[in-house]
Biopython code that builds the backbone (N, CA, C, O; Angstrom):
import numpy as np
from Bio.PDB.StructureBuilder import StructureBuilder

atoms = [
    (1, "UNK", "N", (-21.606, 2.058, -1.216)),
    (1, "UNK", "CA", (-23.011, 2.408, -1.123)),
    (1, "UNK", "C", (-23.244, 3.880, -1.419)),
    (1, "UNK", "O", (-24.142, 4.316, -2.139)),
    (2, "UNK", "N", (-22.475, 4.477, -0.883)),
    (2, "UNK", "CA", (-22.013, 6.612, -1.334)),
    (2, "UNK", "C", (-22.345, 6.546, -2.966)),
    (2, "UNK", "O", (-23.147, 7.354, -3.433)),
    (3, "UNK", "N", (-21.806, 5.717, -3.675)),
    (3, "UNK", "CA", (-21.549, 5.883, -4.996)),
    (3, "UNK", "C", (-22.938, 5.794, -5.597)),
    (3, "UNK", "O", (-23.108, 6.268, -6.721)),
    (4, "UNK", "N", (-23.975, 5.213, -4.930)),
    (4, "UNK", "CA", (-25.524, 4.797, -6.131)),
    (4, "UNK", "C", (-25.984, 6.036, -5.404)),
    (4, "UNK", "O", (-25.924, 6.765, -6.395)),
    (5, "UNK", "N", (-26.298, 6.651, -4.677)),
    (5, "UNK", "CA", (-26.925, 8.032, -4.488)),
    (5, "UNK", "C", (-26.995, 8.405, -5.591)),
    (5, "UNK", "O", (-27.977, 8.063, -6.251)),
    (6, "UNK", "N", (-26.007, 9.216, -6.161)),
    (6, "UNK", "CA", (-25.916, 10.135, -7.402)),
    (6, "UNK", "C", (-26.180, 9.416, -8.914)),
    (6, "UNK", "O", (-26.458, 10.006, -9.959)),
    (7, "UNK", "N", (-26.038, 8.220, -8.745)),
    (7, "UNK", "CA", (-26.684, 7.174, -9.659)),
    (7, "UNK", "C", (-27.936, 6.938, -9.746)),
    (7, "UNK", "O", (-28.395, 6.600, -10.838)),
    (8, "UNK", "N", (-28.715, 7.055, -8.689)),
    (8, "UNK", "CA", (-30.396, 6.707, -8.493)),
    (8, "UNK", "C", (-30.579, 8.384, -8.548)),
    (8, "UNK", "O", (-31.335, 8.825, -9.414)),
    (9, "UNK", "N", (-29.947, 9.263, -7.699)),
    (9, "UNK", "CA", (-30.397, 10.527, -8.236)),
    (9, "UNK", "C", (-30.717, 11.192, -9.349)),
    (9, "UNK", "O", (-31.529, 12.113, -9.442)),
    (10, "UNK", "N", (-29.606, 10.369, -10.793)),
    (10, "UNK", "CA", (-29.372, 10.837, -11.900)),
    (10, "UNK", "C", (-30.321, 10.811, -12.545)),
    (10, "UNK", "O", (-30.347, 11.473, -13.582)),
    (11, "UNK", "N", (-31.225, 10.177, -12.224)),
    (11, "UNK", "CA", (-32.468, 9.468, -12.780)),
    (11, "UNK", "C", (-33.940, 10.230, -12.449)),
    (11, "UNK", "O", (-35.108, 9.911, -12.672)),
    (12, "UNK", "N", (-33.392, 11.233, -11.895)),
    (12, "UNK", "CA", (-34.443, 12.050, -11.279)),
    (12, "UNK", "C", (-35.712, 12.370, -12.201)),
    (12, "UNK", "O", (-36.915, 12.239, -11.976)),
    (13, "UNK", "N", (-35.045, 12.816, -13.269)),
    (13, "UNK", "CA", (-36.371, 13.867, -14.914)),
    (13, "UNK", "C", (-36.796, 12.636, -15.541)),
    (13, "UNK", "O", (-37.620, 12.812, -16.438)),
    (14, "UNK", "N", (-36.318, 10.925, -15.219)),
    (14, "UNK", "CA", (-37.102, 10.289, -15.719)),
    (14, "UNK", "C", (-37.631, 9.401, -14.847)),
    (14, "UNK", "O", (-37.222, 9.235, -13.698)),
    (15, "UNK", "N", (-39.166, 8.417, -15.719)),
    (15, "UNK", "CA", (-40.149, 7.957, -15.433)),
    (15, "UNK", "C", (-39.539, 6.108, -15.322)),
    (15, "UNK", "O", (-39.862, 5.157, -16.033)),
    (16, "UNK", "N", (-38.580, 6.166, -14.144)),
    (16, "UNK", "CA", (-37.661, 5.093, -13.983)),
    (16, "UNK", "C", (-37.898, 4.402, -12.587)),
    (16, "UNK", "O", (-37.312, 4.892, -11.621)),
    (17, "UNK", "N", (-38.813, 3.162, -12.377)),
    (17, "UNK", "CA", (-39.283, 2.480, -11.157)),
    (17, "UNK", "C", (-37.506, 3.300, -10.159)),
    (17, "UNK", "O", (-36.467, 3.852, -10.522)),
    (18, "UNK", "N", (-38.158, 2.867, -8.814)),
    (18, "UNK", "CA", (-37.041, 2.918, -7.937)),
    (18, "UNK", "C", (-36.179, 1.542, -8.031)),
    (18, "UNK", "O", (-34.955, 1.666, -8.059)),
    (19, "UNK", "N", (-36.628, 0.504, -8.070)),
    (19, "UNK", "CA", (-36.153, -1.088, -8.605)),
    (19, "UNK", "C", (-34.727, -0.575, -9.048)),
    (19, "UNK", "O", (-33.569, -0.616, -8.634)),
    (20, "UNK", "N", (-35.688, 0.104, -10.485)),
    (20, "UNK", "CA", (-34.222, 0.290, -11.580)),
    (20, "UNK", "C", (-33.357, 0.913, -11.270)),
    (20, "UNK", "O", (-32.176, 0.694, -11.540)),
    (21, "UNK", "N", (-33.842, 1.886, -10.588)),
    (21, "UNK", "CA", (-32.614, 2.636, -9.886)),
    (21, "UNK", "C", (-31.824, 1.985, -9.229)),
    (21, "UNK", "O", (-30.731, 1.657, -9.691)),
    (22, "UNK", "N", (-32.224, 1.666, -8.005)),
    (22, "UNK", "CA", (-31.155, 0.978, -7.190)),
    (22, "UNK", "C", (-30.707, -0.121, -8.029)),
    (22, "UNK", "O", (-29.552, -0.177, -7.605)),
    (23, "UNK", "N", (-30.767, -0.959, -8.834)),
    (23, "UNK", "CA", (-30.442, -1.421, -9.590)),
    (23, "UNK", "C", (-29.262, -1.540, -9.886)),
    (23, "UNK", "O", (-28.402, -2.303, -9.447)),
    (24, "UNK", "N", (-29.207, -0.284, -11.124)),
    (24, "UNK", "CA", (-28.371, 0.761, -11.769)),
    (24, "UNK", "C", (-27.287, 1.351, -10.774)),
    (24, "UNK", "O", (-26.087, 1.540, -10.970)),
    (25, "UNK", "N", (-27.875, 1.530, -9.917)),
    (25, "UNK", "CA", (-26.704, 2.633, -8.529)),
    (25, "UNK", "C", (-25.961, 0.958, -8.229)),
    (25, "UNK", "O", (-24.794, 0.935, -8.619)),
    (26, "UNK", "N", (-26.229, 0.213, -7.891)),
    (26, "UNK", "CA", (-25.324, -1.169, -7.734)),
    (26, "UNK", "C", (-24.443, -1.618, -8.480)),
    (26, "UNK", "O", (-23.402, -2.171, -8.128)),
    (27, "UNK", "N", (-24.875, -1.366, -9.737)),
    (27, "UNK", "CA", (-24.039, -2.455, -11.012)),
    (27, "UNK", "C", (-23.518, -1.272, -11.883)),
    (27, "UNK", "O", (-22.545, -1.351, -12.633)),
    (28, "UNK", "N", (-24.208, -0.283, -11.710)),
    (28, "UNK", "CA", (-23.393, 1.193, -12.765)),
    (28, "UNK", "C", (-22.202, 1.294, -12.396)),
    (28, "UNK", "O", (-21.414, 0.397, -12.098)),
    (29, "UNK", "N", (-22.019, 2.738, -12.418)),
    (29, "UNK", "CA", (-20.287, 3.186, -12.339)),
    (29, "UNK", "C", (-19.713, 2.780, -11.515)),
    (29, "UNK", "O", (-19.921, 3.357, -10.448)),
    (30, "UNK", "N", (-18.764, 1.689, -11.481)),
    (30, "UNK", "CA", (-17.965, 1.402, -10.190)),
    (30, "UNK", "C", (-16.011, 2.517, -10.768)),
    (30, "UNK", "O", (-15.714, 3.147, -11.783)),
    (31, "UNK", "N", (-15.179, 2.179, -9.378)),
    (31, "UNK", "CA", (-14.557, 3.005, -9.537)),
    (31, "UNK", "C", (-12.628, 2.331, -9.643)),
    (31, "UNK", "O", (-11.565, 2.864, -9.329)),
    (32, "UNK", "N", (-12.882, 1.316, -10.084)),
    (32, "UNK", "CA", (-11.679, 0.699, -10.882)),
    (32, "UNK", "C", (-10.152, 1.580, -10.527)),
    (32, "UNK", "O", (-9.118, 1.439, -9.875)),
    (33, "UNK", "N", (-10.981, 2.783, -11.657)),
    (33, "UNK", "CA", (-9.649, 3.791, -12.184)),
    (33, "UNK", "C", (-9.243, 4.521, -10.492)),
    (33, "UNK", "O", (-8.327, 5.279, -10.173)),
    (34, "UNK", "N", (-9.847, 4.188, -10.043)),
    (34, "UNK", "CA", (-9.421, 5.073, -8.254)),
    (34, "UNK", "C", (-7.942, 5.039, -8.309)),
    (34, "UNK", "O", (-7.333, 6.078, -8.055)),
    (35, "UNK", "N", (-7.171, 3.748, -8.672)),
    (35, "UNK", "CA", (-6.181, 3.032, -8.282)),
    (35, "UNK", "C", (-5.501, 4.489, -9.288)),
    (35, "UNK", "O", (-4.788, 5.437, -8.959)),
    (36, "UNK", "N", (-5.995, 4.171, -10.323)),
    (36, "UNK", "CA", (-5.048, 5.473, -11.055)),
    (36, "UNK", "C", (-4.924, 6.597, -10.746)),
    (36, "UNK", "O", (-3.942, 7.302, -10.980)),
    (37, "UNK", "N", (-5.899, 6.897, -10.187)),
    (37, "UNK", "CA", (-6.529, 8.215, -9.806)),
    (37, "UNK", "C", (-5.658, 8.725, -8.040)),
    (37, "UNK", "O", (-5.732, 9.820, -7.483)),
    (38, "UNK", "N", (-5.253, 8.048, -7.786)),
    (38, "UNK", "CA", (-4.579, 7.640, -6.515)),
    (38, "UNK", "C", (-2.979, 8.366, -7.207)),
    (38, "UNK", "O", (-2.411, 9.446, -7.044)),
    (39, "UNK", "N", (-2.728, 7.321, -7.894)),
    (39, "UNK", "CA", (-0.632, 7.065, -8.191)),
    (39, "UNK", "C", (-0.828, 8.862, -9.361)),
    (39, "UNK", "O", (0.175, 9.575, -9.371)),
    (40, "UNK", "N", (-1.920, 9.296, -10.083)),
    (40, "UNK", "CA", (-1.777, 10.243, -10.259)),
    (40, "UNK", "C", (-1.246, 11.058, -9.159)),
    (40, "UNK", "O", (-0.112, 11.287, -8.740)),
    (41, "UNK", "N", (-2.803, 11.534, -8.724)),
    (41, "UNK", "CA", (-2.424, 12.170, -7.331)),
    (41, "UNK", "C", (-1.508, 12.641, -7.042)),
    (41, "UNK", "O", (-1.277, 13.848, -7.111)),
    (42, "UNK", "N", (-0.376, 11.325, -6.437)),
    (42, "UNK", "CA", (0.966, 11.202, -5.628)),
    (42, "UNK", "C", (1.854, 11.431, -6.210)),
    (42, "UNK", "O", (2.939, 11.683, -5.685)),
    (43, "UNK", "N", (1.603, 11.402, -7.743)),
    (43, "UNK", "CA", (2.778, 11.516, -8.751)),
    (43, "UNK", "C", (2.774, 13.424, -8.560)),
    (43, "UNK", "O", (3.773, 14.143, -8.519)),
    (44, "UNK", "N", (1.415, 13.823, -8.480)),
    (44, "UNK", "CA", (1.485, 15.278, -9.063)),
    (44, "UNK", "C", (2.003, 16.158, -7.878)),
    (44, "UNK", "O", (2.638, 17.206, -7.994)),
    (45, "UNK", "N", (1.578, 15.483, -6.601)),
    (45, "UNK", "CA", (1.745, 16.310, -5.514)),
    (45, "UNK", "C", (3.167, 16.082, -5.179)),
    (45, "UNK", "O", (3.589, 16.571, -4.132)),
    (46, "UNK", "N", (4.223, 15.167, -6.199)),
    (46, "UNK", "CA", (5.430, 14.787, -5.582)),
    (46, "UNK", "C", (5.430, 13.848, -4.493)),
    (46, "UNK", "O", (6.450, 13.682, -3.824)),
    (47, "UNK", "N", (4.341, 13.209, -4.258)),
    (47, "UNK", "CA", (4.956, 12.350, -2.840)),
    (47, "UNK", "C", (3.788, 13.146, -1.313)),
    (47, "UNK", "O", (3.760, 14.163, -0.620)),
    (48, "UNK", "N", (3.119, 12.039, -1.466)),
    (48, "UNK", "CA", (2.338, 12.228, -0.181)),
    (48, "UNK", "C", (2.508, 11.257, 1.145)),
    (48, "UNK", "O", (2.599, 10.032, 1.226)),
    (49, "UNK", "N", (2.515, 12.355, 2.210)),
    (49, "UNK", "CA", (2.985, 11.150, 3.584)),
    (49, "UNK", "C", (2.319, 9.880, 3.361)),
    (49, "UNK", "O", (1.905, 9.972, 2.205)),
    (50, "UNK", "N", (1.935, 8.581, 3.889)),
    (50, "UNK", "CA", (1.034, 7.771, 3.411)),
    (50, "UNK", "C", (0.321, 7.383, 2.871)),
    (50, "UNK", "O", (-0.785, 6.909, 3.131)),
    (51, "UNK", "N", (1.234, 7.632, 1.448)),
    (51, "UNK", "CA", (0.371, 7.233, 0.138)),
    (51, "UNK", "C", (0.540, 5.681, 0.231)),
    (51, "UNK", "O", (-0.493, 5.073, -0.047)),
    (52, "UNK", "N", (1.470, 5.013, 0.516)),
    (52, "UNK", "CA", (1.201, 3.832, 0.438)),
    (52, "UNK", "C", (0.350, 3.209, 1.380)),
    (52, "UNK", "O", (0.246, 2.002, 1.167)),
    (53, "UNK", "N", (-0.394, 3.692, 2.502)),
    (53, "UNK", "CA", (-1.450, 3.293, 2.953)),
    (53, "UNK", "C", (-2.428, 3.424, 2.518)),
    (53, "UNK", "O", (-3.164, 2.441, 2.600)),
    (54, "UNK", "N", (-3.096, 4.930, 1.686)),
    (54, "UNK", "CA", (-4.091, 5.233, 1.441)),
    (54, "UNK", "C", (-4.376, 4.486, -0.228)),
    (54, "UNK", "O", (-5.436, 4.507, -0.854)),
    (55, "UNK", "N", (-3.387, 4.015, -0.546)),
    (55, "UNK", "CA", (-3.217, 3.073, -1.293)),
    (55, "UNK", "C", (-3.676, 2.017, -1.138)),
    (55, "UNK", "O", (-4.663, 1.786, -1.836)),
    (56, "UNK", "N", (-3.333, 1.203, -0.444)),
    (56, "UNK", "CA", (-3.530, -0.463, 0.271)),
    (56, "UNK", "C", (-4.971, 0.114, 0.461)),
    (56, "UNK", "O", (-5.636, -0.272, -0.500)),
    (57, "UNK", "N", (-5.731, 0.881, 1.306)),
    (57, "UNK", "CA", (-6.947, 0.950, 1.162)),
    (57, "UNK", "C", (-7.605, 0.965, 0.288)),
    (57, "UNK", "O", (-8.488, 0.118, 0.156)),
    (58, "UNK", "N", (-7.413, 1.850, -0.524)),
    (58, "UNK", "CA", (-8.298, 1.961, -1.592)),
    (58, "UNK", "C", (-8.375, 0.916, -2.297)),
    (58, "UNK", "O", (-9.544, 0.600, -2.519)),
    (59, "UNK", "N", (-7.195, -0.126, -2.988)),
    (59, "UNK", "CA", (-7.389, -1.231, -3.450)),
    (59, "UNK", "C", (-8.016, -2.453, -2.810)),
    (59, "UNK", "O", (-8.661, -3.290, -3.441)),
    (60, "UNK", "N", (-7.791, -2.487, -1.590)),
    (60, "UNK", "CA", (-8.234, -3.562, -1.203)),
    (60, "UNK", "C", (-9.565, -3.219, -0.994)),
    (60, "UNK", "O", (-10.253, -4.237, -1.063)),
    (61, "UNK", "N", (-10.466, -1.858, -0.684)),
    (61, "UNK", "CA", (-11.710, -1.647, -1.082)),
    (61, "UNK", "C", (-12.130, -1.894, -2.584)),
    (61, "UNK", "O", (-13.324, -2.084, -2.814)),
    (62, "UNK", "N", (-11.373, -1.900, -3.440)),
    (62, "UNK", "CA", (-11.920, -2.194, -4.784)),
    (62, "UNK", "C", (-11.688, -3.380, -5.062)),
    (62, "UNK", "O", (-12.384, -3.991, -5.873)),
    (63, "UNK", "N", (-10.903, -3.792, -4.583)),
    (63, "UNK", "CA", (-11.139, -5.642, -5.097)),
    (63, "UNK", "C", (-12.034, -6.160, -4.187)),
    (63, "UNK", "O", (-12.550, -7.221, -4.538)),
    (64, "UNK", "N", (-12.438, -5.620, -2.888)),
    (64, "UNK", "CA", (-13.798, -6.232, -1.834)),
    (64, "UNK", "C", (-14.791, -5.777, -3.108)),
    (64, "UNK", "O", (-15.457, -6.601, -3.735)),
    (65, "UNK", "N", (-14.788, -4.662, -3.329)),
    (65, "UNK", "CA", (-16.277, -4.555, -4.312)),
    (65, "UNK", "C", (-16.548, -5.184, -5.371)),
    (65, "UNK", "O", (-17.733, -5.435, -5.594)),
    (66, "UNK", "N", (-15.499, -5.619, -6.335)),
    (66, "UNK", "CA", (-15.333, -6.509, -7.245)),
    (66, "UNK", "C", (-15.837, -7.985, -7.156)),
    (66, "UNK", "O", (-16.434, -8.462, -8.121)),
    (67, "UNK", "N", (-15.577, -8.851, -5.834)),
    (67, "UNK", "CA", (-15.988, -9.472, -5.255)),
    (67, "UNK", "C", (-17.643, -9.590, -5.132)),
    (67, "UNK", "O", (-18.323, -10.454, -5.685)),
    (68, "UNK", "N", (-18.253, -8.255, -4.067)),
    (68, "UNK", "CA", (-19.230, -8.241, -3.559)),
    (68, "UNK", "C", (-20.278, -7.752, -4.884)),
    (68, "UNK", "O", (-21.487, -7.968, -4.968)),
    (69, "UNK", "N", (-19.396, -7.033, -5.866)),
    (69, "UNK", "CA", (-20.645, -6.972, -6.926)),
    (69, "UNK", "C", (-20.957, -8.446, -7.945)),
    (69, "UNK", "O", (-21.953, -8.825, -8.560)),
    (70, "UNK", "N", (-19.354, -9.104, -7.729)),
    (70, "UNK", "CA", (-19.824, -10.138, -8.722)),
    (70, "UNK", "C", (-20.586, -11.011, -8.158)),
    (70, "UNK", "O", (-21.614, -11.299, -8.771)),
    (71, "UNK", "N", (-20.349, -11.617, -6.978)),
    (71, "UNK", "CA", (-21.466, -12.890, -6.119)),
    (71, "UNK", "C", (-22.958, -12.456, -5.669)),
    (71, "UNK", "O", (-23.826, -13.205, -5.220)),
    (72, "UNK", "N", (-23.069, -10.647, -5.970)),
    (72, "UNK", "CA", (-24.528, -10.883, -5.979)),
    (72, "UNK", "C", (-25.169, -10.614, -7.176)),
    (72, "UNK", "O", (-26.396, -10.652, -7.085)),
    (73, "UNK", "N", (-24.558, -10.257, -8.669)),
    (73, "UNK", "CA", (-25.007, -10.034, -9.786)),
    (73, "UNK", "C", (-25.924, -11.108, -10.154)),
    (73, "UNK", "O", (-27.010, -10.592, -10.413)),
    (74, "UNK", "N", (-25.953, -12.006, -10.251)),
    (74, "UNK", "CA", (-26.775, -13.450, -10.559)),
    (74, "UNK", "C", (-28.021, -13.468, -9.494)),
    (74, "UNK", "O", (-29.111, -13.421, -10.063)),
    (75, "UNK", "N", (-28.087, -13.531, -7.942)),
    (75, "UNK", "CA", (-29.212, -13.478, -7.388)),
    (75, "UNK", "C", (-30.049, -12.175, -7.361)),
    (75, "UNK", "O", (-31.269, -12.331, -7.315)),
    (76, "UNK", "N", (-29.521, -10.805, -7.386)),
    (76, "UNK", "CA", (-30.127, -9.382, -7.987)),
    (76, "UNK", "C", (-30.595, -9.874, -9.590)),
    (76, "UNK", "O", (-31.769, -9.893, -9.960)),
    (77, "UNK", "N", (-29.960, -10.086, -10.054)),
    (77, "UNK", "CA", (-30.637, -10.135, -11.740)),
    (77, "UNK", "C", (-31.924, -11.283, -11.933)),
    (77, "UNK", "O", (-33.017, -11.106, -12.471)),
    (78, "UNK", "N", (-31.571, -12.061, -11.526)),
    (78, "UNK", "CA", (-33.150, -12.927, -11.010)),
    (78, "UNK", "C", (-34.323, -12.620, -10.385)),
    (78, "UNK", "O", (-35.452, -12.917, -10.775)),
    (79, "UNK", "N", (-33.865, -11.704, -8.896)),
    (79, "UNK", "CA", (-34.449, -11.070, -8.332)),
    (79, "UNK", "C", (-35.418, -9.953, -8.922)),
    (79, "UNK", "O", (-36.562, -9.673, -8.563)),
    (80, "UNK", "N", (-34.588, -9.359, -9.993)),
    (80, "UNK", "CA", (-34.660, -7.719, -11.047)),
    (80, "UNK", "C", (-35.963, -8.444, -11.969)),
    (80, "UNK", "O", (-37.159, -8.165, -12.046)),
    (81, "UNK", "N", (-35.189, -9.406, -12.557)),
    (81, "UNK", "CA", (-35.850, -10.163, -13.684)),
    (81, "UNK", "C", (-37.530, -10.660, -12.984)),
    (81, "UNK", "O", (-38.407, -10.078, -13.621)),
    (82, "UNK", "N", (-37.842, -11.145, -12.385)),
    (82, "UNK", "CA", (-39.326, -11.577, -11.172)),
    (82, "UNK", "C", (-39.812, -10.370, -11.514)),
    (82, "UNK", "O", (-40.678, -10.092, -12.344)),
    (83, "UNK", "N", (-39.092, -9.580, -10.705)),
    (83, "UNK", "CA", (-40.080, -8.161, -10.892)),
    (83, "UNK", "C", (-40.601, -7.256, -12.140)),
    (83, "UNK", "O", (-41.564, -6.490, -12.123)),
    (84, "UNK", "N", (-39.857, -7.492, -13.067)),
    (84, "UNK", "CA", (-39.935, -6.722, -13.973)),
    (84, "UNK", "C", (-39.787, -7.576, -15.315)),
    (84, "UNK", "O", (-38.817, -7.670, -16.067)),
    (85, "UNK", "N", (-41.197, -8.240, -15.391)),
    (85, "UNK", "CA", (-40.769, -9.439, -16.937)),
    (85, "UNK", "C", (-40.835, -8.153, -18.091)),
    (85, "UNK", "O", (-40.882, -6.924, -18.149)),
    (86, "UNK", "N", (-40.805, -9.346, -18.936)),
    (86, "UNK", "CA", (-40.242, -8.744, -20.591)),
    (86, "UNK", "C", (-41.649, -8.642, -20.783)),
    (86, "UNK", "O", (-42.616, -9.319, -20.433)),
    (87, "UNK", "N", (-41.484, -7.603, -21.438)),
    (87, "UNK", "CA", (-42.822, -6.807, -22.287)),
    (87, "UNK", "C", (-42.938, -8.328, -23.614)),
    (87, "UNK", "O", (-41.906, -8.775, -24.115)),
    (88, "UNK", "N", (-44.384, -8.920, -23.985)),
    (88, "UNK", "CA", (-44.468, -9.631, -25.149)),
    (88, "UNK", "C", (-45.318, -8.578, -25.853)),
    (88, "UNK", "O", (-46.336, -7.938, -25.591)),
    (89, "UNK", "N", (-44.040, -8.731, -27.341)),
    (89, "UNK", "CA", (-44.265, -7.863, -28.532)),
    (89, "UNK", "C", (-45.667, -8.462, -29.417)),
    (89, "UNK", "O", (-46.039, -7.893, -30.443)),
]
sb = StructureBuilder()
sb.init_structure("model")
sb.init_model(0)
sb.init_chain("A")
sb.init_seg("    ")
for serial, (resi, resn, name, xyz) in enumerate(atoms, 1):
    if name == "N":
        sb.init_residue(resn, " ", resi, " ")
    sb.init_atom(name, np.array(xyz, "f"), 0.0, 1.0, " ", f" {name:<3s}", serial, name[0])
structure = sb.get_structure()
């Protein structure tokens, strides 16, 4: 939820419903590469006390989100879609 702040923030200089925002802060940048971003880390610092915990966390937080973004993508996009029909050209 930390992560759409700066996502709905980004959006600040434009003329972008709040909808879209939160939207966008939901389904935008998720953080996959953490996992890499992690074994970097540990690689650079040589070895951190409980890296393999802070490990197991972090992944198993990213596959919960993986999860929790895919089973609500379909009722949000319906939801998105109600609110905001298609412009007829």
């Amino acid at each position: 939820m930390l992560r759409m702040v700066p996502v709905v923030l980004s959006f600040g200089f434009f003329k972008i419903d709040f909808a879209t925002r939160l939207f966008y802060g939901w389904f935008g940048p998720r953080g996959i590469a953490s996992i890499l971003y992690i074994l970097i880390a540990v690689h650079q610092l040589g070895g951190v006390e409980g890296h393999e915990t802070i490990f197991s966390v972090a992944s198993l937080t990213i596959v919960l989100s993986i999860f929790l973004h895919g089973f609500s993508a379909q009722p949000l996009a319906i939801l998105y879609a109600k609110s905001h029909p298609a412009e007829k050209s």
